[in-house]
C-alpha positions as a Markdown table, in Angstrom:
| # | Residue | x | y | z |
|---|---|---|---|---|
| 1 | Unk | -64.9 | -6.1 | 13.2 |
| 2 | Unk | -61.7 | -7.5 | 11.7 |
| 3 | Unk | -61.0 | -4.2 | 9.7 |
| 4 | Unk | -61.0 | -2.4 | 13.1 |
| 5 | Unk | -58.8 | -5.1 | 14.4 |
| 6 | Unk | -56.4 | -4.2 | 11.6 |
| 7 | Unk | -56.4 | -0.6 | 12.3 |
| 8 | Unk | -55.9 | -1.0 | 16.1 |
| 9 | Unk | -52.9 | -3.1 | 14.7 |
| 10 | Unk | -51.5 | -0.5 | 12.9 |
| 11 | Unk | -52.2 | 2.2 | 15.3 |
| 12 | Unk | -49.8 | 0.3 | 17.8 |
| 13 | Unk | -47.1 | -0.7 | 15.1 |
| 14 | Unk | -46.8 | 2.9 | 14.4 |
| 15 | Unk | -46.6 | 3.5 | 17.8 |
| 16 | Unk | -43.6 | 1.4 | 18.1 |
| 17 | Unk | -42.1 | 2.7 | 15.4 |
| 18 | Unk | -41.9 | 6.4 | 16.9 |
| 19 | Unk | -40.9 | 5.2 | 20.3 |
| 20 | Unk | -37.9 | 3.3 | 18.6 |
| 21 | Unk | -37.0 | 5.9 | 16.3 |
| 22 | Unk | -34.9 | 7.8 | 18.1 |
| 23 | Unk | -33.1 | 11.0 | 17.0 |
| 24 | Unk | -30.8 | 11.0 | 14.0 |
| 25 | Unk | -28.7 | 14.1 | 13.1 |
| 26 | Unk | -26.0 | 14.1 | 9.9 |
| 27 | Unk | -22.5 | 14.2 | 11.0 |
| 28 | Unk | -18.8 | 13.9 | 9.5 |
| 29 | Unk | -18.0 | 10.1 | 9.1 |
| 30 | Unk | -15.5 | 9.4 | 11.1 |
| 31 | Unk | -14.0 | 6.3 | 12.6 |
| 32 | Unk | -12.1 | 5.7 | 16.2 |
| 33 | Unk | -8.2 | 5.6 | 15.4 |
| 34 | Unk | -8.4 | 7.1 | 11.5 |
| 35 | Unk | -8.1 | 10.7 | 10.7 |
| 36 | Unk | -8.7 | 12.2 | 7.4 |
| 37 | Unk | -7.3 | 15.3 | 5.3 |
| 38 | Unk | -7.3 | 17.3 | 2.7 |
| 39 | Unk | -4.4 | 17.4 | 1.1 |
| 40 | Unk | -2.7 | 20.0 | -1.4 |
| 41 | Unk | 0.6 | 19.1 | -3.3 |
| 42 | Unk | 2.5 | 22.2 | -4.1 |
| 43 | Unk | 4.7 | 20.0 | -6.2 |
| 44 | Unk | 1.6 | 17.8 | -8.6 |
| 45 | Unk | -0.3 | 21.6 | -8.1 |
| 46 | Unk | -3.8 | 19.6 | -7.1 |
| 47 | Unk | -5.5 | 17.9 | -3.9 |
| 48 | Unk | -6.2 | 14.5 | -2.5 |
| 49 | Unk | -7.5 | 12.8 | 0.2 |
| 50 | Unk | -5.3 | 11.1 | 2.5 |
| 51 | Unk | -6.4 | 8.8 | 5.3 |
| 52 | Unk | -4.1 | 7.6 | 8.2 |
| 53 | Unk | -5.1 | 4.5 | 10.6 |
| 54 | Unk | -2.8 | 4.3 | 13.7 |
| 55 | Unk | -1.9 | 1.5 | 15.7 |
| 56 | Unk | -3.9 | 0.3 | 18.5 |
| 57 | Unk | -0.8 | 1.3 | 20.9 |
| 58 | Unk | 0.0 | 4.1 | 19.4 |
| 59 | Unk | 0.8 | 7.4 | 21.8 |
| 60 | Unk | 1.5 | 10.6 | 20.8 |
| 61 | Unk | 3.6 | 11.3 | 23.7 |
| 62 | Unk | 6.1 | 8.2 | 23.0 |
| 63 | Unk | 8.8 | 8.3 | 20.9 |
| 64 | Unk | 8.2 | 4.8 | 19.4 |
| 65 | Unk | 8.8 | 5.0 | 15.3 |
| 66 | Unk | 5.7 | 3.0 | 13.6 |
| 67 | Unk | 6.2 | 1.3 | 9.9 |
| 68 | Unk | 4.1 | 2.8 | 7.0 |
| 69 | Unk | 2.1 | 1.4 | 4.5 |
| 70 | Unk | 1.2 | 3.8 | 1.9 |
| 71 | Unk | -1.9 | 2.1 | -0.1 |
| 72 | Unk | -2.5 | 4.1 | -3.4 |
| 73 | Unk | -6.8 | 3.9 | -4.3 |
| 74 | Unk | -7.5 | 4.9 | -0.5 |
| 75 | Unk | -11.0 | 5.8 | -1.7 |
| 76 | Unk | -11.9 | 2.1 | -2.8 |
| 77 | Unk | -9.1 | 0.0 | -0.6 |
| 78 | Unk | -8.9 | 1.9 | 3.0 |
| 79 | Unk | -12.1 | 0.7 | 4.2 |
| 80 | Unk | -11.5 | -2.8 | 3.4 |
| 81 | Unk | -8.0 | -3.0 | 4.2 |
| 82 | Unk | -7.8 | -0.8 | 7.8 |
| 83 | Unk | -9.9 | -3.3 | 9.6 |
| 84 | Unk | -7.9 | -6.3 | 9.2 |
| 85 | Unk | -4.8 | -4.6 | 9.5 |
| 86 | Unk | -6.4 | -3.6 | 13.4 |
| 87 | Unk | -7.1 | -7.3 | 13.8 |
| 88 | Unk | -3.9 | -8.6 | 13.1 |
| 89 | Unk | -2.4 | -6.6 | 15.3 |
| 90 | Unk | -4.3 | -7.6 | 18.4 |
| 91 | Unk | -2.1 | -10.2 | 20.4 |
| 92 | Unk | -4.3 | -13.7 | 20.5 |
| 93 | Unk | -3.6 | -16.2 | 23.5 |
| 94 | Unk | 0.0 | -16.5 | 23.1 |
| 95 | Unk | 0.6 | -12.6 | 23.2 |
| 96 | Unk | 1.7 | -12.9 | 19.4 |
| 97 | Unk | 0.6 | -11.4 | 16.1 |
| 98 | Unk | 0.5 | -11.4 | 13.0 |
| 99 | Unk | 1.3 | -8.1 | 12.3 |
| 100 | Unk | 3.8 | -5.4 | 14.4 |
| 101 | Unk | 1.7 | -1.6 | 14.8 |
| 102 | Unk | 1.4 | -0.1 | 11.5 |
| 103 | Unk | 0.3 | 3.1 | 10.4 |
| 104 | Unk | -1.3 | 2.8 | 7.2 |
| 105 | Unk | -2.0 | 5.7 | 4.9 |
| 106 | Unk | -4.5 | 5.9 | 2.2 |
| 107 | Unk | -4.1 | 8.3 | -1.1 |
| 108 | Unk | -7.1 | 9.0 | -3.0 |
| 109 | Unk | -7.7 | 10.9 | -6.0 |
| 110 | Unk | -10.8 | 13.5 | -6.0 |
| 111 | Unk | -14.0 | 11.4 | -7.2 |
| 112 | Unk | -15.1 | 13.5 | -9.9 |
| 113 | Unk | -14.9 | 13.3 | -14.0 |
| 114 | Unk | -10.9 | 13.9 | -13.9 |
| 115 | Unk | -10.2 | 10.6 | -11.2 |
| 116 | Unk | -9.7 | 8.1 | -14.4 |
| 117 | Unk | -7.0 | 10.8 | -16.0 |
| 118 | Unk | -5.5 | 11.6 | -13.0 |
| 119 | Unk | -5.0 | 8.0 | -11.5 |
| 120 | Unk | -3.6 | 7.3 | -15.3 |
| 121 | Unk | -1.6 | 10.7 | -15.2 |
| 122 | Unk | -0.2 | 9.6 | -11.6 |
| 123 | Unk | 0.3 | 5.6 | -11.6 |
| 124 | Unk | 2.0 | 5.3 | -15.5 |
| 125 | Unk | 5.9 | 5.4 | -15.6 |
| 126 | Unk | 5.0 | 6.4 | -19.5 |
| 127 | Unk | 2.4 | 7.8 | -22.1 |
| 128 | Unk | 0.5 | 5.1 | -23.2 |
| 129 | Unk | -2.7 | 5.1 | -25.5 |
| 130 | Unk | -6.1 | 4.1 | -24.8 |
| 131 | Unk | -8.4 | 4.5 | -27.4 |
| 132 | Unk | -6.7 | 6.6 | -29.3 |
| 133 | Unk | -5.8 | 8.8 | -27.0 |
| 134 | Unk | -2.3 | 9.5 | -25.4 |
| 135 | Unk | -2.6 | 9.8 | -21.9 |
| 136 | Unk | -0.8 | 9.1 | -18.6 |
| 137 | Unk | 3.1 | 9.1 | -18.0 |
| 138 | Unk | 3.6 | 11.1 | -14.7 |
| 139 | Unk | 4.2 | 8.1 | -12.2 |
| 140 | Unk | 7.9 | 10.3 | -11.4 |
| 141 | Unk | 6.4 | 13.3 | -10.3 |
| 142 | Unk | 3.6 | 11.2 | -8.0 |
| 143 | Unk | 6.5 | 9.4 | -6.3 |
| 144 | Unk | 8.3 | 12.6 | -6.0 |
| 145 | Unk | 5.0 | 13.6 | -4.4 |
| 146 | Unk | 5.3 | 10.6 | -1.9 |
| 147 | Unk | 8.9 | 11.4 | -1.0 |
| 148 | Unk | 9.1 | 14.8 | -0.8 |
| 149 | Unk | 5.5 | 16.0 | 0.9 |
| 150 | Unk | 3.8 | 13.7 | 2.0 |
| 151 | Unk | 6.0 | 11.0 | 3.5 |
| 152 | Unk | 7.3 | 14.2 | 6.1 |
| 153 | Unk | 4.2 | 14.9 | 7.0 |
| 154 | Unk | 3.2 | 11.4 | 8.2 |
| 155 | Unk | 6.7 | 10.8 | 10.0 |
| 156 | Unk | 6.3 | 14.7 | 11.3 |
| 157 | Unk | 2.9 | 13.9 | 12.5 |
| 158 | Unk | 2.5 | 10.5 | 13.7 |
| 159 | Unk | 6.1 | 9.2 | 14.5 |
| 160 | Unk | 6.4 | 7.5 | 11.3 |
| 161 | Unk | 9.6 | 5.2 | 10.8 |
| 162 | Unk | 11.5 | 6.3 | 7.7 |
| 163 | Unk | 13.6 | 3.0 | 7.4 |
| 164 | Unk | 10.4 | 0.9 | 7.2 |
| 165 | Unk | 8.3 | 2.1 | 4.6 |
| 166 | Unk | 5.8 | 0.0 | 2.3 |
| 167 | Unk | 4.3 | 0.5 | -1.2 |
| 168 | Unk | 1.0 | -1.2 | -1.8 |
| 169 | Unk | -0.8 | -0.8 | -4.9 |
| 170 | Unk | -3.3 | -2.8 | -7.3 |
| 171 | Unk | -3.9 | -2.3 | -10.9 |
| 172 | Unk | -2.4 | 0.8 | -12.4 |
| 173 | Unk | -0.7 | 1.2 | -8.8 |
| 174 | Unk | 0.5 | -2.6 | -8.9 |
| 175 | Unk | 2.5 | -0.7 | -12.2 |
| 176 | Unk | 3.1 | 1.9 | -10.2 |
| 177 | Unk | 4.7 | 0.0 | -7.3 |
| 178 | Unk | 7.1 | -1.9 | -9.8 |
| 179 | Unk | 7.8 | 1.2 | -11.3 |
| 180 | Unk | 8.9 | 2.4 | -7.9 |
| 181 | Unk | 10.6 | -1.2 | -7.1 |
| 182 | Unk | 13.3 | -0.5 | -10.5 |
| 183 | Unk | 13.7 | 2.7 | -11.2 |
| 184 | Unk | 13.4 | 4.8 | -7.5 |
| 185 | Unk | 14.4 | 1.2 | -5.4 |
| 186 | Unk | 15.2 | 3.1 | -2.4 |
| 187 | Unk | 12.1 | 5.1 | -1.6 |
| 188 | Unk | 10.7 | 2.0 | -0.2 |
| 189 | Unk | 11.5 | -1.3 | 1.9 |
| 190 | Unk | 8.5 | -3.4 | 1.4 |
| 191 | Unk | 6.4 | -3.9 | -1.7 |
| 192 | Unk | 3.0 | -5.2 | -2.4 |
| 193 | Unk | 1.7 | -5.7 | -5.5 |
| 194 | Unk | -1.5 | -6.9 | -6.4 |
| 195 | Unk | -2.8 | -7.3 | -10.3 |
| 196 | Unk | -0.1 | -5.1 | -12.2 |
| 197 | Unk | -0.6 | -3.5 | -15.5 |
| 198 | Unk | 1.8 | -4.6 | -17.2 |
| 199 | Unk | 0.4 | -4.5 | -20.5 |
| 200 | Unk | 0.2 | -0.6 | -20.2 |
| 201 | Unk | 2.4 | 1.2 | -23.0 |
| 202 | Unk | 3.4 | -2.7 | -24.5 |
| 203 | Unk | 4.7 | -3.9 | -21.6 |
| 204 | Unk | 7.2 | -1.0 | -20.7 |
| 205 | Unk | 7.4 | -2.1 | -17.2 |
| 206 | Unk | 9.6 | -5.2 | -18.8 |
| 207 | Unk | 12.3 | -2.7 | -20.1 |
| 208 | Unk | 12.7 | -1.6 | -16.2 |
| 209 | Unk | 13.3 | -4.2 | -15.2 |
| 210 | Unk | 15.4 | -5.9 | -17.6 |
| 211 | Unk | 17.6 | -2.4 | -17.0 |
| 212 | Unk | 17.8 | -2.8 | -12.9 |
| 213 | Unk | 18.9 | -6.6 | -13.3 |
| 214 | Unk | 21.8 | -5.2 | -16.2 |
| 215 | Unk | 23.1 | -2.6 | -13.8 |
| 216 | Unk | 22.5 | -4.1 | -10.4 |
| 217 | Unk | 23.4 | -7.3 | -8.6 |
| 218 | Unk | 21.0 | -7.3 | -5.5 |
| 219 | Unk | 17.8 | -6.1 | -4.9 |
| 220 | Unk | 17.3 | -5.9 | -0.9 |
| 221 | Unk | 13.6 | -5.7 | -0.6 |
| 222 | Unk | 10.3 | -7.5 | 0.5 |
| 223 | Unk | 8.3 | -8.4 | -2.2 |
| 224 | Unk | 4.8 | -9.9 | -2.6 |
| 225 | Unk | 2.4 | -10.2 | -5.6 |
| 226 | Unk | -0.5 | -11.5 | -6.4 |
| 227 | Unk | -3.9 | -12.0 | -8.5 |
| 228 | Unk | -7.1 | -13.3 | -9.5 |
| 229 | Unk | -7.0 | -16.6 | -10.8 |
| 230 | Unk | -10.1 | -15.3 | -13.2 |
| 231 | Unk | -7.6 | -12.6 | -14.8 |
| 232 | Unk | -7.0 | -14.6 | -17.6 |
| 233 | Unk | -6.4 | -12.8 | -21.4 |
| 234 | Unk | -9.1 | -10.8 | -23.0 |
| 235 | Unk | -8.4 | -10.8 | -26.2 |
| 236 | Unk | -10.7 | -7.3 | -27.1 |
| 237 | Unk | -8.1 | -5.2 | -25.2 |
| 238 | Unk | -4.9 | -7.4 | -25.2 |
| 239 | Unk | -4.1 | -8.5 | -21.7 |
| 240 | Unk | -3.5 | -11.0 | -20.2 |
| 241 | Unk | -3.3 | -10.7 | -17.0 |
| 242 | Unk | -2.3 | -14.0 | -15.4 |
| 243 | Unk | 0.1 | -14.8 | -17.5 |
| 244 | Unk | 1.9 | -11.1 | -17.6 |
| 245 | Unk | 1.5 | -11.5 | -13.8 |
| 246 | Unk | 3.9 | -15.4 | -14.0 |
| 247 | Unk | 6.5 | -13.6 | -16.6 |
| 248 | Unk | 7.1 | -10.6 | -14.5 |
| 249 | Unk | 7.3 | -13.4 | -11.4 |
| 250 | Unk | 9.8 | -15.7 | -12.9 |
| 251 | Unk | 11.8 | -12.6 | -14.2 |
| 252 | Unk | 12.5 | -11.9 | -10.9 |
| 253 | Unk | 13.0 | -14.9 | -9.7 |
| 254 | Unk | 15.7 | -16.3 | -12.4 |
| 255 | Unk | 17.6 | -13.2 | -11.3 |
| 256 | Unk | 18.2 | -14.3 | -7.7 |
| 257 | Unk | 19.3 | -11.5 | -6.0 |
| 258 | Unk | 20.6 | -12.6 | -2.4 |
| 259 | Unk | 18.4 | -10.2 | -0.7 |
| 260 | Unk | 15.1 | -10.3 | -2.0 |
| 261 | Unk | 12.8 | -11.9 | -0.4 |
| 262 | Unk | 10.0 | -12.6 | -3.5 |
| 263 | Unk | 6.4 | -14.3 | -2.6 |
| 264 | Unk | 3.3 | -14.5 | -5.5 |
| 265 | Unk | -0.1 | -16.0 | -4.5 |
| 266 | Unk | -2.4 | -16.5 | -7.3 |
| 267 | Unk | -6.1 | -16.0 | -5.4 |
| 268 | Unk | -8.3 | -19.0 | -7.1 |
| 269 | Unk | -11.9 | -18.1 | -8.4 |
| 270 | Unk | -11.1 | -14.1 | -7.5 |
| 271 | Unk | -11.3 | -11.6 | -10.1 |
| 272 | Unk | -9.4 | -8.1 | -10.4 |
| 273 | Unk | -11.9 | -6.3 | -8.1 |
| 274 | Unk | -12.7 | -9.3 | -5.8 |
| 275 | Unk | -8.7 | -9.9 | -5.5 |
| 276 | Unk | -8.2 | -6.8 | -3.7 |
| 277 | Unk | -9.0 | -7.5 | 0.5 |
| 278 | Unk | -7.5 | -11.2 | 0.1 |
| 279 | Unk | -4.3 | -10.1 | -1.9 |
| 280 | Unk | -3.5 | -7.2 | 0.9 |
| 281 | Unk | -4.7 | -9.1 | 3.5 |
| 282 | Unk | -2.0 | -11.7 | 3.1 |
| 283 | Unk | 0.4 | -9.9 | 0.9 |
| 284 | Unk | 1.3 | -7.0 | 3.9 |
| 285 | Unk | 1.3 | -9.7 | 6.7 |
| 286 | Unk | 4.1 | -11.3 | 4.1 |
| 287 | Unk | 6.3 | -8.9 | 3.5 |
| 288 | Unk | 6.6 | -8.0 | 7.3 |
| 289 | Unk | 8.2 | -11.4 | 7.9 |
| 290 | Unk | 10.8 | -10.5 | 6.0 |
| 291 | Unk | 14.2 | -8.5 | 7.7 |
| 292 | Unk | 14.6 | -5.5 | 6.3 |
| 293 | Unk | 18.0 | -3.9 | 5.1 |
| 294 | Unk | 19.2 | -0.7 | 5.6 |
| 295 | Unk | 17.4 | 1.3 | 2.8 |
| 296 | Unk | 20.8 | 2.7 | 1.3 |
| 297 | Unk | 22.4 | -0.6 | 0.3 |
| 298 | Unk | 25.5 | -0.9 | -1.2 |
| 299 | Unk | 26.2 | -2.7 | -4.5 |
């Protein structure tokens, strides 16, 4: 008697199962507000992925210009980074926010064997060696990418404002974004930079800077970095990440350019992958509080 108990049981389980099961068919992912393409660079001779979020009050039919944030790792960072760049945009109580409408862009290398080469290829200023081989050193031709191709596209497309343009990258594009912030200053207006290799290629990055601050005597820009507190020195590979991360800070700051407008955030108990949604979360709400300059500045 109890065993037939337990198959009636199972007999009606099953039937709830197949009347809640509903009808499932594959589709394209796709998400309300953010299109996706495939992208092919004449110039680099090779393809990414580029995502693009638009604002909540964006219209197609306005002329309103919209600030960019191009975020280099789109594959990883987009999906984290796109939702709270909605919220904050959303008016609370008051009618204000943390945040003006944004479009934000995400680039992502193919995610295949070559994404480790080509993200070393794209985000290095110089060759550098990793174990034993010579790799990377093309972070001039990416930016020319970013400038010449794909930047008209997004302000052809989507109404994108070419006086208020962002730079956000972690890791190798942390190096990349200082890279960007000495040596092509005036392809972007805001700069976030989360976890920068600076060790790469001993410490190159230093040399860049040391040559802006010689030839220069402002830097007019909106600057934020940050890191994990646990990115302290690993002595197998020679980095030190923390520590780089405080030298490259007070580097700028000793130089105190009248116009840049320099913020650092050291994310306690965060390590470099955990860093990531925290540092951009704060870091781009940062450097929008900042007034930006006309992007051709005169020293």
């Amino acid at each position: 008697m109890k065993i037939i108990k337990v198959f009636i049981l199972g007999l009606i389980i099953l039937a709830s199962q197949g009347v809640l099961a509903g009808t499932i068919e594959p589709t394209t992912f796709t998400r309300q507000g953010i299109l996706s393409y495939n992208f092919h660079s004449d110039l680099l001779g090779r393809g990414f992925v580029i995502d693009v979020m638009l604002p909540l009050s964006y219209n197609p039919e306005d002329s309103t210009r919209y600030p960019v944030v191009y975020m280099t790792d789109g594959f990883m960072h987009f999906p984290m980074v796109a939702p709270n760049l909605i919220q904050e945009q959303i008016p609370d109580e008051h009618g204000n926010t943390k945040l003006p409408p944004v479009i934000l862009v995400g680039i992502s290398h193919p995610i295949d064997s070559a994404n480790f080469t080509l993200r070393l290829t794209d985000f290095t200023p110089v060759p550098g060696e990793i174990k034993g081989n010579i790799l990377g050193g093309g972070a001039n031709d990416f930016l020319e990418f970013l400038e010449d191709e794909l930047k008209p596209f997004i302000n052809n497309s989507f109404m994108g404002d070419e006086n208020d343009e962002t730079l956000a990258g972690h890791s190798l594009g942390g190096l990349l974004a200082l890279h960007s912030l000495f040596n092509h200053t005036d392809n972007f207006d805001r700069y976030v930079v989360g976890s920068p290799s600076i060790w790469w290629a001993n410490k190159q990055i230093l040399e860049s800077e040391l040559a802006y601050a010689e030839h220069q005597i402002d830097l007019p820009k909106s600057v934020f970095m940050f890191i994990g507190g646990e990115e302290t020195c690993n002595e197998e590979i020679d980095v030190c990440g923390v520590q780089d991360f405080k030298d490259m800070f007070e580097r700028l700051k000793s130089r105190r350019y009248e116009n840049l407008t320099l913020h650092n955030r050291i994310f306690e108990g965060e390590n470099h992958g955990t860093v990531v949604n925290p540092g951009y979360d704060k870091g781009i709400e940062r450097v929008f509080r900042a007034k930006i300059l006309p992007k051709k500045y005169s020293f």
